[in-house]
C-alpha positions in Angstrom: 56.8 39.4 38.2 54.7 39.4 35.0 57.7 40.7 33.2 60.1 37.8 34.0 58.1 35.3 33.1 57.3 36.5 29.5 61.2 37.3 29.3 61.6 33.6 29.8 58.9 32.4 27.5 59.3 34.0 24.2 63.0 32.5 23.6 61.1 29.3 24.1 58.5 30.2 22.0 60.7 31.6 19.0 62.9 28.3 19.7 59.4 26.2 18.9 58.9 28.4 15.4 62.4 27.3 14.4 61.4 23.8 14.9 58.3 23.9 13.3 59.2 22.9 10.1 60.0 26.0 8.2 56.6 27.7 9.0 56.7 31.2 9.4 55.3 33.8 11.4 55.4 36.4 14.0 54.3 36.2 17.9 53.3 38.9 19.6 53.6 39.2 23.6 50.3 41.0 22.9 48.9 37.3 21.4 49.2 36.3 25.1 47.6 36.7 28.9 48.9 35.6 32.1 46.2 33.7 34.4 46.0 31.2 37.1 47.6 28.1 37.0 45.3 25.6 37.5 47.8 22.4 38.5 49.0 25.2 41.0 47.6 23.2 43.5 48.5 20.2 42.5 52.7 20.9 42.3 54.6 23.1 45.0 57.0 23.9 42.3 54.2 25.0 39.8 54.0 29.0 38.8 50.8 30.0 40.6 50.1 32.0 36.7 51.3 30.9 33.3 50.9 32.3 29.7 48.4 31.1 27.4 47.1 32.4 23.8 44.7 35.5 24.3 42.5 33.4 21.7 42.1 30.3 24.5 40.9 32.8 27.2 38.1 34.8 24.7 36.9 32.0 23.1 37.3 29.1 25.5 39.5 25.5 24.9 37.2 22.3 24.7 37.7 20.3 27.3 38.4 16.9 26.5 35.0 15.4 27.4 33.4 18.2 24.7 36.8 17.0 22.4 35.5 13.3 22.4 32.0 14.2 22.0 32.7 16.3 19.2 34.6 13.8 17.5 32.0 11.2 18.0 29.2 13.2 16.7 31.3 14.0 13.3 32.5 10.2 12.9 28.7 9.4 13.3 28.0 12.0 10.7 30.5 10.2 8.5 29.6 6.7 9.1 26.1 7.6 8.7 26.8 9.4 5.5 28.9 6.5 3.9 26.3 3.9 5.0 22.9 5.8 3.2 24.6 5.7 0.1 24.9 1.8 0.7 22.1 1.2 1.9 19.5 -1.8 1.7 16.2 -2.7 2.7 16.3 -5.9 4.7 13.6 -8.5 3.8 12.4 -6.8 0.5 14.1 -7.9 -2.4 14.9 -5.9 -5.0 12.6 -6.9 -7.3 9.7 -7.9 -5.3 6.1 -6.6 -7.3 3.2 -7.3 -5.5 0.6 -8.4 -8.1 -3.3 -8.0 -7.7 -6.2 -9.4 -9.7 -9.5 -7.3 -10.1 -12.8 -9.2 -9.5 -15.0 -9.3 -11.8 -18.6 -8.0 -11.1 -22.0 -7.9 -12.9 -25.0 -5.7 -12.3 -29.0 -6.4 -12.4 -32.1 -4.9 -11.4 -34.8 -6.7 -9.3 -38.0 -5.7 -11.7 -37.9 -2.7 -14.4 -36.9 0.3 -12.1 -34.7 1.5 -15.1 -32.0 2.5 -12.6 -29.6 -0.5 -13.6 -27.8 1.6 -16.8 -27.2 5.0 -14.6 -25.7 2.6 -11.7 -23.8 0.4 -13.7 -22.1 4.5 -15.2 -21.4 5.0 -11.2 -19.2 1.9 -10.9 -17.5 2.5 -13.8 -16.5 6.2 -12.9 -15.3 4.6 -9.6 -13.6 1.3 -11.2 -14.7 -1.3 -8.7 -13.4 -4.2 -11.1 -13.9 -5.5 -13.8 -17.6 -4.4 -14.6 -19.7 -6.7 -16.8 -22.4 -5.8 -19.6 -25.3 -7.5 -19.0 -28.9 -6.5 -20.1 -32.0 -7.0 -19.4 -32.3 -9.5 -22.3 -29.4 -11.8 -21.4 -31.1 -11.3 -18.2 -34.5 -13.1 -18.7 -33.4 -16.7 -19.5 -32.2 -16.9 -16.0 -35.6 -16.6 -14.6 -36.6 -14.5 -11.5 -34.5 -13.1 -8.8 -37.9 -11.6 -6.6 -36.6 -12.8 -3.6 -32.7 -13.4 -1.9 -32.8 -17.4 -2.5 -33.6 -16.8 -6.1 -30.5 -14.0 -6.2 -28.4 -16.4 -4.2 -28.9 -19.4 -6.4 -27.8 -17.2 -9.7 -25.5 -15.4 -8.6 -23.7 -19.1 -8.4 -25.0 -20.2 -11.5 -23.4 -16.3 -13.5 -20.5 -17.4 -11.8 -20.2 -20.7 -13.7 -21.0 -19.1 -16.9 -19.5 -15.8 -16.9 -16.9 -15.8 -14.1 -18.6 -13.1 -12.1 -16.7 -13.1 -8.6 -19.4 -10.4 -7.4 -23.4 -10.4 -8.4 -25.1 -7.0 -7.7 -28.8 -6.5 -7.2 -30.1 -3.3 -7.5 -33.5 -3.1 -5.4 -36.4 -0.3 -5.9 -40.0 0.5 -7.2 -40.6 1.1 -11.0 -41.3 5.0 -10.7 -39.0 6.0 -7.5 -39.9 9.0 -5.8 -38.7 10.8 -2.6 -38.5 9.3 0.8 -38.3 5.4 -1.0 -35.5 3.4 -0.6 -32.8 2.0 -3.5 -31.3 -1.4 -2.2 -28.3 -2.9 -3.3 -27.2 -6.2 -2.2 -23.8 -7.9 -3.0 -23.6 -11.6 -3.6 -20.2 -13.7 -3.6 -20.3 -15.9 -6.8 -18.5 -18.3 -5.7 -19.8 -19.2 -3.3 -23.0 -17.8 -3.3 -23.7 -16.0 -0.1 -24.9 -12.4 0.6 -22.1 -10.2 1.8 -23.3 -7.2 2.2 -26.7 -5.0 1.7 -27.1 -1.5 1.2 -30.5 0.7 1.6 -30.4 4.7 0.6 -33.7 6.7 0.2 -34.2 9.3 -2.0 -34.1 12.8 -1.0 -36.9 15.5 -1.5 -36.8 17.1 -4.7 -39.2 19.3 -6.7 -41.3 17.4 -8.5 -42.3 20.4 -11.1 -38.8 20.1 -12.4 -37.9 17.2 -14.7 -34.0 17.3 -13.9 -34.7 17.5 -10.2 -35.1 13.8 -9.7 -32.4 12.6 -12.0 -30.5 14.4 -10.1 -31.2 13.3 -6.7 -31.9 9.4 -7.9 -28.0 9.9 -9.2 -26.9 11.5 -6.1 -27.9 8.1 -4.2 -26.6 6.0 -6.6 -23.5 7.7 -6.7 -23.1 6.8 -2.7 -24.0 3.6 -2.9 -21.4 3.2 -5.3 -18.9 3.9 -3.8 -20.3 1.8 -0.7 -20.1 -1.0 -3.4 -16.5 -0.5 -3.8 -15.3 0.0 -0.6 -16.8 -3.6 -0.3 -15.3 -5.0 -4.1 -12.1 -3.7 -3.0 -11.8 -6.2 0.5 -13.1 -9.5 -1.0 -10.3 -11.5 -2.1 -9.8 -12.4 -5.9 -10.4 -16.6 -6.6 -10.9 -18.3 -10.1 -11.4 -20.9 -11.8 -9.9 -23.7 -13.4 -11.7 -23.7 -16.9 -9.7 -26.6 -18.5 -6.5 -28.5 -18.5 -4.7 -29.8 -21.5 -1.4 -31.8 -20.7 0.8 -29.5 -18.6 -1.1 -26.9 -19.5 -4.4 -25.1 -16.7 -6.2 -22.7 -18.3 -8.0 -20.0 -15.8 -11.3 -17.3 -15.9 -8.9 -14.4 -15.4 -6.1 -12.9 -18.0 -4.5 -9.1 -18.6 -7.9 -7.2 -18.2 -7.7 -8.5 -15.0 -4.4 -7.5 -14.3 -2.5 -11.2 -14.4 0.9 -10.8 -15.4 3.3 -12.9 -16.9 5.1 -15.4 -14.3 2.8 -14.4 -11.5 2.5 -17.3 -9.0 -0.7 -18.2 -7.6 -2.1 -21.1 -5.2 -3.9 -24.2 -6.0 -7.1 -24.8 -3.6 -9.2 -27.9 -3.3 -12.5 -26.3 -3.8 -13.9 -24.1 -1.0 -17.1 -22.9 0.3 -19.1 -19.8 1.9 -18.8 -19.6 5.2 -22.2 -17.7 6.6 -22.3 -13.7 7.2 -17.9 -13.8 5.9 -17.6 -14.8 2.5 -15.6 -17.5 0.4 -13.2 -19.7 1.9 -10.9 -21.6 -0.3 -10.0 -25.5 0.6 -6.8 -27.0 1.4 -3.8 -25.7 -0.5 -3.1 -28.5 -3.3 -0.3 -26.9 -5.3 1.0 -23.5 -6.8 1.1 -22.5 -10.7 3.2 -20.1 -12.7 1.5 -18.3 -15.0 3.0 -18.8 -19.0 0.9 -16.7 -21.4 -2.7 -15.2 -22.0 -5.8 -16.2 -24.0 -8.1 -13.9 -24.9 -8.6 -10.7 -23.1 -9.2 -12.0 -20.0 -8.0 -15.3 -19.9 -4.4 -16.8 -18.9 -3.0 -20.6 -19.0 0.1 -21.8 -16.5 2.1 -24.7 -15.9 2.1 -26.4 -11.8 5.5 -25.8 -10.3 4.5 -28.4 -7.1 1.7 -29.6 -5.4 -0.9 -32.5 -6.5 -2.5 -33.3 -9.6 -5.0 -30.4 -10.7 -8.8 -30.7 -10.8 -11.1 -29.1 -12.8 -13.3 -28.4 -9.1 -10.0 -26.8 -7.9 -9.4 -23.0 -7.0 -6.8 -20.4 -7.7 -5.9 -17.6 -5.4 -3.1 -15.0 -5.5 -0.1 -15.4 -3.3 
């Protein structure tokens, strides 16, 4: 029976190699395998077996569900490749730079512990801002700071005169030894509240060894340091308007800050501390666009919108 059948389907096979368009080749009856029919069932005057290609039955024909799937999952492959190398971020443009402003922070010492010159050499290693020279000299026309309403009411009055956004007070006895406690407590000059306070005490150490207290006095300054900046790092940056001259406002901050050329910031009417938080700035009164630089640290703008400036008003970044 087998015979028959593949007597009457190689003419028709050879007949579809004439037609195929001048391909060559040769077909083998060996290149085929007789096997069910499966629309047997489904015609009465179906062959119950047909021929098919040897390679369908080792390898297996896709059905069409696994055709279409494997289409889809190449087209996605293709779409997916054509739209990376087009891609876009949506609602970040192109050019967008966020700008920051570093605040500007002085160091003294409550009393003549001598600690004030290794601390300030901790900050600096960790660059919590803008850190601010200030010696014991320049120091002593302000008066006392003994006790917090004294450091509260200077740290207002530094930042008036020297810009200083934070005031640190570095707390301890004159000859420190182990088991005492270093204080440091961090004052918003602007607005002249205490935001944070830090205590660390001073490990044992042998006292026969000169180095051996050094070492462990700089071990606790070192942590409190960096307790400092963790703190610097989260208190926004305002300044202040220093002076306007026509369409010019000249502000306390400039390139050592890290203003930049064309940077916008807001205009706030004043502000004040708001207990155990820190500085809150006033109503927003206008924006200005930054135009040029004076000095090291010192930058003048032009008011794009909002009212007319005051010299009591406050700039913030966007």
């Amino acid at each position: 029976m087998g015979n028959w059948r593949l007597a009457v389907f190689l003419p028709f096979l050879f007949l579809l190699s004439a037609c195929a368009g001048g391909k060559t080749g040769t077909i083998s009856p060996t290149d085929y395998v007789e096997i069910d029919n499966p629309a047997f069932t489904m015609s009465k005057d179906a062959p119950a077996t047909i021929l098919v290609p040897k390679r369908y039955v080792e390898t297996g024909v896709p059905r069409g569900g696994e055709l279409l799937k494997k289409g889809y999952e190449v087209v996605k492959q293709e779409t997916a490749g054509s739209e990376s190398a087009h891609a876009v971020t949506v609602g970040v443009p192109a050019d967008a730079t966020t700008f920051t402003v570093k605040n500007t922070i002085i160091a003294l010492e409550v009393g003549r512990n001598g600690l004030l010159p290794l601390f300030q050499q901790k900050l600096k290693n960790l660059s919590t801002g803008i850190l601010l020279d200030f010696n014991l000299e320049s120091f002593a026309r302000y008066g006392s700071a003994s006790s917090q309403v004294e450091r509260l009411a200077l740290s207002k009055r530094l930042y008036q005169d020297i810009g200083s956004n934070l005031v640190l007070f570095i707390i301890a006895a004159e000859q420190s030894s182990p088991a005492e406690r270093i204080m440091v407590e961090i004052y918003d000059g602007m607005g002249g509240g205490l935001l944070r306070q830090f205590a660390a005490t001073i490990p044992a150490y042998d006292v026969a060894d000169p180095s051996a207290r050094n070492k462990a006095i700089a071990s606790v300054l070192g942590s409190v340091a960096g307790m400092v900046k963790e703190v610097s790092t989260l208190v926004p940056w305002y300044g202040r308007i220093i002076s306007v001259d026509g369409e010019k406002v000249y502000i306390n901050a400039g390139k050592e800050a890290g203003v930049r050329l064309g940077q916008q910031m807001k205009i706030y009417r004043e502000g004040k501390f708001v207990a155990s938080l820190g500085f809150a700035p006033g109503e927003a009164a206008g924006r200005l666009e930054i135009k040029g630089f004076v000095g090291p640290n010192g930058a003048y703008g032009t008011v794009t919108d909002g009212l007319e400036v005051r010299l009591t008003d406050v700039v913030g970044i966007e």
